[in-house]
N, C-alpha and C positions, 0 to 999 in steps of 0.2 A: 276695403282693400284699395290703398290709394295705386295710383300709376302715376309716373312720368314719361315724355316721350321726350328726347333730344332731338334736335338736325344736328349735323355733322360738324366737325370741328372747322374752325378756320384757321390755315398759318397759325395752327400751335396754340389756341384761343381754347379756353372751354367753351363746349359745346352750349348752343343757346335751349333753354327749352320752349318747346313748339304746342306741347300740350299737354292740362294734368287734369285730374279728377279721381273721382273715388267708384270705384266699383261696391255696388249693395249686393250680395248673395248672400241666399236661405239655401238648404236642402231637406228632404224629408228623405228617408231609408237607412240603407247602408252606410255607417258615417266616415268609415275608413276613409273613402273616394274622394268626398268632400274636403276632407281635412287634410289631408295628403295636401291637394291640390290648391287648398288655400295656402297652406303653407309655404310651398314651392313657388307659387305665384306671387306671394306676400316680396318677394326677394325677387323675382326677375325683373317684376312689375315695376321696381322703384325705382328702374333705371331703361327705358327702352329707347333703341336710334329709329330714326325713318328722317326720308333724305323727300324732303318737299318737291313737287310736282312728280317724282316718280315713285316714292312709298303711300299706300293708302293706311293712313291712323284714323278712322273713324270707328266709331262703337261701331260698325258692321265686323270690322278688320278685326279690333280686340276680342268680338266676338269669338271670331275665329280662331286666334291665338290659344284663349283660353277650350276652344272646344279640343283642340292638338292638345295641352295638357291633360283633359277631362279621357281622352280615348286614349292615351299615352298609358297613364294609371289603370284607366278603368282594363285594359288588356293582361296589364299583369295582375291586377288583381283578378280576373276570368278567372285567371290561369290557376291561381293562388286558391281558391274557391270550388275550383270545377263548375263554374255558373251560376252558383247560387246565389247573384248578385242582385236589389233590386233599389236603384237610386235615382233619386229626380234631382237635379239644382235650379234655381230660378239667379238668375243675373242680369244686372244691369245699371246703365247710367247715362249722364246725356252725352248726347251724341252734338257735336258742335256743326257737323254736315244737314245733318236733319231738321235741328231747330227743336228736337226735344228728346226727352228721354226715349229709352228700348231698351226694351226687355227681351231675353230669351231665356230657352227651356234647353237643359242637355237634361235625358233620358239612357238608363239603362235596366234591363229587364232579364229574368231569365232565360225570355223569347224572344229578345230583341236585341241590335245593335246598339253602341250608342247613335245617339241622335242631339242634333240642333234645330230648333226651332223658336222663330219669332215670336211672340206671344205678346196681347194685350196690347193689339193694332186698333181698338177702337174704345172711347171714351167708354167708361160704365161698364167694360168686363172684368174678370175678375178668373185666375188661375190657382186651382186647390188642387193639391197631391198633399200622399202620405196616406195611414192607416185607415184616419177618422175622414178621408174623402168623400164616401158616399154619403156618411151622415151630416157633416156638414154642407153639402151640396143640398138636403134634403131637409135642412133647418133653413137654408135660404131661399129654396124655391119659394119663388112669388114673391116674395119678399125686397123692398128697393135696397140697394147695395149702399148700405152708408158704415159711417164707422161703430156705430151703436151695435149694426145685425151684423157686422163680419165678425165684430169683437166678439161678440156675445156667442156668435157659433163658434169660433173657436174654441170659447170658454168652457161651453158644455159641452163640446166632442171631450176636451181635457178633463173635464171633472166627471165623465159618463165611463163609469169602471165597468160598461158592457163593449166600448170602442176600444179595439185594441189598439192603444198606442204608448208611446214612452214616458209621459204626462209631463210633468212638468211646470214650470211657468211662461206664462205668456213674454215671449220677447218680441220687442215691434222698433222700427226704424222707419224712417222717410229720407226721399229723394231731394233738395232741394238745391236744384240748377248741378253744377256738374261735384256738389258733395252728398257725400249721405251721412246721417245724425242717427245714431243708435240714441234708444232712449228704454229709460227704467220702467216700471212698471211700478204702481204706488197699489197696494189692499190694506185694507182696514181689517185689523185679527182682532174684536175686542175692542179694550182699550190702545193696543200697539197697530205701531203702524209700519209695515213691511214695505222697503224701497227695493222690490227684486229686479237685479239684471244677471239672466240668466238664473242657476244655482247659487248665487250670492247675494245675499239680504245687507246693503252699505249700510242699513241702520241698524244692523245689529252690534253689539257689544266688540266682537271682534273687529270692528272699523271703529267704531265711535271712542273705545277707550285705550285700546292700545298704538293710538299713533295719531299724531295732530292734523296729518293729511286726510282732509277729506274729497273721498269722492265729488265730482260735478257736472252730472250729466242730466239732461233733460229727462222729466218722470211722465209718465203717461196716467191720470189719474182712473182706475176701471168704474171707480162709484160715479163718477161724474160721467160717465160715457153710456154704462148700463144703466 
């Protein structure tokens, strides 16, 4: 989700911009919230003012913005629901005040508010929500945190038809300085070979034969990581 921030116009000038980057967000739950809210942000975000030395534009502040959308929605949908709502997002990017990336947590539960919080203030942690929580938390215990064992617990929470969850395909992205890189996900079926991002296979018939544009996005290979 990119942003731009402007400073103010001068004598009739367009405004200069003062800062941009990409916002990386997941969520696990309820997906209404999320999507709403990406949506709505996809569009305010591509254009925001803050006036230097008296506005603060740091991923603290974006934080915030974005938490005012996330409690904005998240109330009428309450309303909308009578409570039965239960949704996590993870967000974040780098912060050019800080000197590196931050991440936060917005929370909402049937017995809670929503909430913000900072999350993954120290090297080597690691933040799981959604269905397959405990069991993946319980696939990594003891276990060091690399991309081989997170991949792979994801994997089998997804493929474990005793975890209740939405299944699906693995989608995975990185941070790197103030962009973030969605990237496919490569399995081997057989002889064929699946390039999925998200519910969409770009190596299937439906991309490859009906239109000369091809997809080109960075693939995460799972054989080579598992």
């Amino acid at each position: 989700m990119p942003y731009n921030i402007y400073g103010p116009a001068i004598d009739g000038e367009e405004p200069s911009l003062i800062r941009c980057g990409d916002i990386a967000i997941t969520f696990a739950g309820y997906s209404i919230i999320p999507l709403m809210m990406k949506e709505a942000l996809a569009e305010i975000l591509f254009k925001v003012q803050a006036v230097p030395g008296w506005s603060d534009y740091d991923m603290d502040a974006l934080s915030k913005f974005i938490f005012h959308a996330f409690d904005t929605i998240a109330r009428d949908a309450d309303f909308k629901t009578n409570g039965k709502i239960n949704v996590g997002i993870i967000f974040g990017g780098w912060c050019e005040k800080a000197c590196k990336h931050r991440i936060y947590k917005m929370e909402l539960t049937e017995t809670t508010i929503p909430s913000l919080t900072e999350v993954l203030l120290q090297p080597g942690e690691i933040e799981v929500m959604g269905s397959g929580k405990a069991e993946a938390e319980r696939i990594l215990e003891g276990q060091p945190l690399t991309p081989r064992t997170i991949v792979g617990a994801l994997k089998s929470v997804i493929d474990d038809p005793e975890v209740p969850s939405v299944g699906g395909n693995i989608q995975y992205g990185d941070l790197d300085a103030n962009r973030f890189r969605p990237h496919g996900v490569i399995e081997i079926n057989g002889n064929y070979v699946h390039y999925w991002r998200g519910l969409i296979d770009l190596n299937s018939e439906e991309f490859t034969n009906s239109t000369s544009l091809i997809p080109n996005i960075p693939h995460i290979d799972l054989a080579k990581i598992l």
